[in-house]
C-alpha positions as CSV (number, residue, x, y, z in Angstrom):
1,X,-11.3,-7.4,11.9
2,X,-10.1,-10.7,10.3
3,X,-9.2,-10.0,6.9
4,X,-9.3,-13.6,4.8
5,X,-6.9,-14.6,1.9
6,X,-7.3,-13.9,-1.7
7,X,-8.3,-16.5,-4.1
8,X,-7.0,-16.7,-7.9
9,X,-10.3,-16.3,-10.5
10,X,-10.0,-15.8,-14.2
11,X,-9.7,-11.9,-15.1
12,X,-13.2,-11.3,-16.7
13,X,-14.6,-7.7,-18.2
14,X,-17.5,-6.8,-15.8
15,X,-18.6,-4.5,-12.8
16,X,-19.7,-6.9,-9.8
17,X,-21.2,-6.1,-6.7
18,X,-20.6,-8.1,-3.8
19,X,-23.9,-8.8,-2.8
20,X,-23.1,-11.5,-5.6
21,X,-24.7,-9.9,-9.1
22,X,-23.2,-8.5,-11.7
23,X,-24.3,-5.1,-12.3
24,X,-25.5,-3.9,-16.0
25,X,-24.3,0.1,-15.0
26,X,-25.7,0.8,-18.8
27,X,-23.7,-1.4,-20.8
28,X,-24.5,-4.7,-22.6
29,X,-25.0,-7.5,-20.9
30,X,-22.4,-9.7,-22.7
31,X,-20.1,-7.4,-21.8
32,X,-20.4,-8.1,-18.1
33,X,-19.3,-11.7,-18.2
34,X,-17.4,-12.3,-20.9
35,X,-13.2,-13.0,-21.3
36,X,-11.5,-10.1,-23.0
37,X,-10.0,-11.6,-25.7
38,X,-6.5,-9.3,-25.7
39,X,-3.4,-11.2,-23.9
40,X,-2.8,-7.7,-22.1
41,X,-3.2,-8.1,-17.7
42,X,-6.6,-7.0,-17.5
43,X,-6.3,-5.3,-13.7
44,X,-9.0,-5.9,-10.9
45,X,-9.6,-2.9,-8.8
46,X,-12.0,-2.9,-5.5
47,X,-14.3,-0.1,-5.4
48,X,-15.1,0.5,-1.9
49,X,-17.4,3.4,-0.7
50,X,-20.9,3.9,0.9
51,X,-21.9,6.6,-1.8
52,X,-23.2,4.5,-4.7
53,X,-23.2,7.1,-7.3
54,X,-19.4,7.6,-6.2
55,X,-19.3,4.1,-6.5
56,X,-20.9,3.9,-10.2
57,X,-18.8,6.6,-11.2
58,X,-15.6,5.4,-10.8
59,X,-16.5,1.5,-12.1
60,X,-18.4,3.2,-15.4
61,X,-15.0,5.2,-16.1
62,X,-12.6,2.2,-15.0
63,X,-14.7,0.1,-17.4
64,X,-14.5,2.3,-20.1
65,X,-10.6,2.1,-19.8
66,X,-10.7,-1.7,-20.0
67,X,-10.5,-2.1,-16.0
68,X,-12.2,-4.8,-14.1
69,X,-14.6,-3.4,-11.5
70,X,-15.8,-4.6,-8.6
71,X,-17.3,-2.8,-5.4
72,X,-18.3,-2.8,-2.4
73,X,-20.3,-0.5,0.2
74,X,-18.6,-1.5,3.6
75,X,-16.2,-3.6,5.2
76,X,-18.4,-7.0,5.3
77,X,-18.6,-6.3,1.4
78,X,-15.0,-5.3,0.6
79,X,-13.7,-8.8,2.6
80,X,-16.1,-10.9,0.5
81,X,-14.6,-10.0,-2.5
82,X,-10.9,-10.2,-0.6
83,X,-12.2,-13.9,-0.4
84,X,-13.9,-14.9,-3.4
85,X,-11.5,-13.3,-6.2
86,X,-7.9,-11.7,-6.9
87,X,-8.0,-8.0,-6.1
88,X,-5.1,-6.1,-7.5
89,X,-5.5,-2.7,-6.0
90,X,-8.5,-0.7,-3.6
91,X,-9.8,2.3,-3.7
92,X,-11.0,2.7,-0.3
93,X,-12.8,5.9,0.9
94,X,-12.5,6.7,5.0
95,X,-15.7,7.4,5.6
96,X,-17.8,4.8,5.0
97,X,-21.0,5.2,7.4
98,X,-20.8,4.5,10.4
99,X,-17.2,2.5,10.1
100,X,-13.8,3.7,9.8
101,X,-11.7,3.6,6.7
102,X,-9.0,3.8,9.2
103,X,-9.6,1.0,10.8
104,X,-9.9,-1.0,7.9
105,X,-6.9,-0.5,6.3
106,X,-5.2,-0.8,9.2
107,X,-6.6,-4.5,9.7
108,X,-5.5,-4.9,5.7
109,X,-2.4,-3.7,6.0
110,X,-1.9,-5.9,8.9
111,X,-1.7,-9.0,6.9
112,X,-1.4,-7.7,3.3
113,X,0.5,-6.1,0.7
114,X,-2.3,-5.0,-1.4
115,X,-2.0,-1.7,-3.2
116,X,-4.7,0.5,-1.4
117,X,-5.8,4.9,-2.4
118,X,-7.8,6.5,0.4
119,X,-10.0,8.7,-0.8
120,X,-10.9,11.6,2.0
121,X,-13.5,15.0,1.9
122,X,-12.7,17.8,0.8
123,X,-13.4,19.6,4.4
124,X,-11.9,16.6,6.5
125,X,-9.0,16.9,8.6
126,X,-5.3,16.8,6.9
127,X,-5.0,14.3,10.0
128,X,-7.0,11.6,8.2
129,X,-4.5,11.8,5.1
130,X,-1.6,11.6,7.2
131,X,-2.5,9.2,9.5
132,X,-3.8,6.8,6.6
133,X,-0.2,7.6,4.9
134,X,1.4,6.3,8.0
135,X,-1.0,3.1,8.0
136,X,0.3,2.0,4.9
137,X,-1.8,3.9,2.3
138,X,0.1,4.0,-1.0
139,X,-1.4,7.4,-2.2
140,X,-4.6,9.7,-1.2
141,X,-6.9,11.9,-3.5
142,X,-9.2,14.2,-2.3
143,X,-12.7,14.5,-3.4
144,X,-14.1,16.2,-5.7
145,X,-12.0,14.6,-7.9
146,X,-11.8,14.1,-11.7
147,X,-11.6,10.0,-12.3
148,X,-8.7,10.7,-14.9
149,X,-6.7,11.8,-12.2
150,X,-7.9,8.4,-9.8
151,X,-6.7,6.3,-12.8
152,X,-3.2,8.0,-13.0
153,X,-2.6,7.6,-9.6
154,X,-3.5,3.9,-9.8
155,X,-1.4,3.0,-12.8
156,X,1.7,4.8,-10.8
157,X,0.9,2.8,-7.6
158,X,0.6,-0.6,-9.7
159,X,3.5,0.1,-11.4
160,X,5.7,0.5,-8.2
161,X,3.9,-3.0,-6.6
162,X,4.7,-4.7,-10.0
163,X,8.4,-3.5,-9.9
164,X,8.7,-4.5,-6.2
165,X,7.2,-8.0,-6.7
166,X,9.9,-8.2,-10.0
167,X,12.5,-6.9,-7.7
168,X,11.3,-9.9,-5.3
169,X,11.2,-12.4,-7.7
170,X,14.7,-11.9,-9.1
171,X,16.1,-11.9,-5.7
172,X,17.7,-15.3,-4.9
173,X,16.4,-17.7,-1.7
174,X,19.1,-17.1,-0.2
175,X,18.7,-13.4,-0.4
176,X,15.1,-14.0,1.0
177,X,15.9,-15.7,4.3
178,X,18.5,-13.0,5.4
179,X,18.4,-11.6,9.0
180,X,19.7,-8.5,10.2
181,X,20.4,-8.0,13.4
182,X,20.7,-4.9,15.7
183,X,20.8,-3.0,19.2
184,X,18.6,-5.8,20.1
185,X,16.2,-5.8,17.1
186,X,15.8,-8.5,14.2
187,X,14.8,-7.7,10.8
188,X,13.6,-10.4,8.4
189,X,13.7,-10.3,5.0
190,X,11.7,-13.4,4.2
191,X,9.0,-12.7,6.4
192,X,9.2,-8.5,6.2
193,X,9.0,-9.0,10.6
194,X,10.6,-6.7,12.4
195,X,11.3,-8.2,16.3
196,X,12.2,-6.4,19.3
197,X,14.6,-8.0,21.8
198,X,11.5,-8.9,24.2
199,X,10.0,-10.7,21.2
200,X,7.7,-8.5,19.9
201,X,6.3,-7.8,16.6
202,X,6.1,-4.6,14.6
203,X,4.2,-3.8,12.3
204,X,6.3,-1.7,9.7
205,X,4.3,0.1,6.5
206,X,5.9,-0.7,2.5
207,X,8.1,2.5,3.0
208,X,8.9,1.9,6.2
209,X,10.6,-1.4,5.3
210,X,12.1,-0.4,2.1
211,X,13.9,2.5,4.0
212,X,14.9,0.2,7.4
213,X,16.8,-2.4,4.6
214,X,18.5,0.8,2.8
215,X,19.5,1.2,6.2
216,X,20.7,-1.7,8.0
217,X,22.3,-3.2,4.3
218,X,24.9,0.0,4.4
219,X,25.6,0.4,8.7
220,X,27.4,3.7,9.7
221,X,27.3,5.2,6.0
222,X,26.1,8.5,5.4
223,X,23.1,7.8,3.0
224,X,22.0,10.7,1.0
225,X,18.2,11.3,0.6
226,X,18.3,10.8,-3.0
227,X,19.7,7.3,-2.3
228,X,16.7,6.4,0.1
229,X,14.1,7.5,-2.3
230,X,15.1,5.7,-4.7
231,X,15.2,2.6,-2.5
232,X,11.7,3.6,-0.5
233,X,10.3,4.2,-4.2
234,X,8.1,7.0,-2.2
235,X,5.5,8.3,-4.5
236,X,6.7,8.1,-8.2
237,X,4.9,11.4,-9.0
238,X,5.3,13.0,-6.1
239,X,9.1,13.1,-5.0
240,X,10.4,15.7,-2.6
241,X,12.7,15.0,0.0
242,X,10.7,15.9,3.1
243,X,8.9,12.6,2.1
244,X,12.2,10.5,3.4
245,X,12.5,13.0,6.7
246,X,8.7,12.1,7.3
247,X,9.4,8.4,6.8
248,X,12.7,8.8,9.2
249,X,10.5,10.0,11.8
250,X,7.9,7.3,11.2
251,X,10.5,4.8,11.6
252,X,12.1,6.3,14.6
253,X,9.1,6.3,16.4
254,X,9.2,2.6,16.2
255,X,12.8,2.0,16.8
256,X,14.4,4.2,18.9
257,X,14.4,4.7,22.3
258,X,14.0,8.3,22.2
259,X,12.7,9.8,18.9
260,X,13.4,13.2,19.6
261,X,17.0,12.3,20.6
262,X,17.9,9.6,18.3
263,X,20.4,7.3,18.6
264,X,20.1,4.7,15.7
265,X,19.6,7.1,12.6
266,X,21.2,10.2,13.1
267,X,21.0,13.0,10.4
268,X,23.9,14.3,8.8
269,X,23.3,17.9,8.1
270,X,23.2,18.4,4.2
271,X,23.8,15.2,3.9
272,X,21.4,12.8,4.8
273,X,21.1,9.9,7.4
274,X,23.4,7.3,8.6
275,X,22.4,3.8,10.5
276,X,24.9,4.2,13.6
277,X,24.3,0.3,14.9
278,X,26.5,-2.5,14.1
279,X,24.2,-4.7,12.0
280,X,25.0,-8.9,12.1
281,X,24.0,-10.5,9.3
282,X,22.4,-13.9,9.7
């Protein structure tokens, strides 16, 4: 699935549709279209689910707390409004039809950064959750679920992208083209690649970076798990520190030679982790 690039558009008040129309939903009219005239970020989140009273739900209560709504019933729908406006955050359920939510944020993820909640049944397989984790989701809810709880979880998920683009931003160029390499790998900051020594690319989720640069920026240290949550910035409201020994595993899958006998990140009883490669810096 080719996933196109975002386009900037002026934030407006409305729920739209992406079959083009605005949708009234029960409110004025004028309010659909019309600037807000606070200087507060008015957010734009992307709705994406085949259940349209799902769908209405969610926009009517994202509305209500001064959100701009859009959304979108499948894939075709959800990369039109990729292209025509700036999306700051999805809410994308994994069943959608006949298509896979899955696969879909895996072709996202593939080439963007954009904050993304799965949403998954209540009866469906913890599988789903954890595999869409591992894809690059930045939080699940399950349904049923009440959309005060939906809107908590996206104000914690844009506040961690809006500290990591600050954090970003205050980094200096020649922080951003730094290159780390080691047993054969090469990590890029500026372009968040990772390269194996026969030249190819993998794919590596938010967390999965954030914890690999914890790693290689402090080689042969013994780095405790509080340290690597706080640089993984693993799920604000949800902190335990299985979370890092799940993202250890993810990454060792991807890494190592052998996971289940690791050579690169070897665990400290009690202690934590410690990177065991030399690690050039280029």
């Amino acid at each position: 699935m080719r996933v196109p690039a975002m386009r900037h558009a002026p934030p407006q008040w409305f729920i739209a549709d992406w079959q083009g129309e605005a949708l009234q939903r029960g409110r004025p009219a004028a309010l659909l279209s019309v600037s807000t005239p606070t200087k507060a970020r008015i957010w734009h989140l992307l709705i994406v689910d085949d259940d349209p009273s799902i769908r209405d739900m969610i926009a009517e209560y994202l509305v209500a707390q001064d959100v701009r709504v859009s959304t979108a019933a499948n894939s075709q729908r959800m990369m039109e409004a990729l292209t025509a406006t700036t999306i700051d955050l999805a809410v994308l359920d994994l069943k959608l039809g006949d298509e896979s939510g899955l696969e879909i944020l895996r072709s996202v993820r593939a080439v963007s950064d954009l904050p993304i909640i799965v949403l998954t049944g209540q009866h469906r397989d913890e599988v789903d959750r954890v595999v869409g984790l591992e894809l690059g989701a930045d939080d699940y809810l399950t349904k049923p679920f009440s959309p005060r709880e939906l809107l908590a979880r996206i104000r914690a998920v844009l506040r961690r992208s809006q500290r990591q683009r600050q954090r970003s931003q205050q980094e200096g160029p020649e922080n951003r083209r730094v290159r780390y390499r080691f047993a054969g790998w090469e990590l890029s900051l500026r372009s968040r690649r990772l390269t194996s020594s026969s030249g190819e690319n993998v794919l590596l989720t938010k967390g999965e970076f954030s914890l690999l640069v914890a790693f290689v920026q402090a080689p042969q240290r013994v780095l405790s798990r509080e340290h690597l949550l706080r640089a993984c910035r693993v799920h604000d409201t949800e902190v335990f520190d299985r979370s890092i020994d799940v993202q250890v595993l993810r990454l060792r899958r991807k890494i190592e030679a052998d996971a289940v006998a690791p050579e690169l990140i070897r665990t400290e009883r009690g202690l934590g982790y410690v990177f065991t490669a030399a690690v050039e810096v280029a």
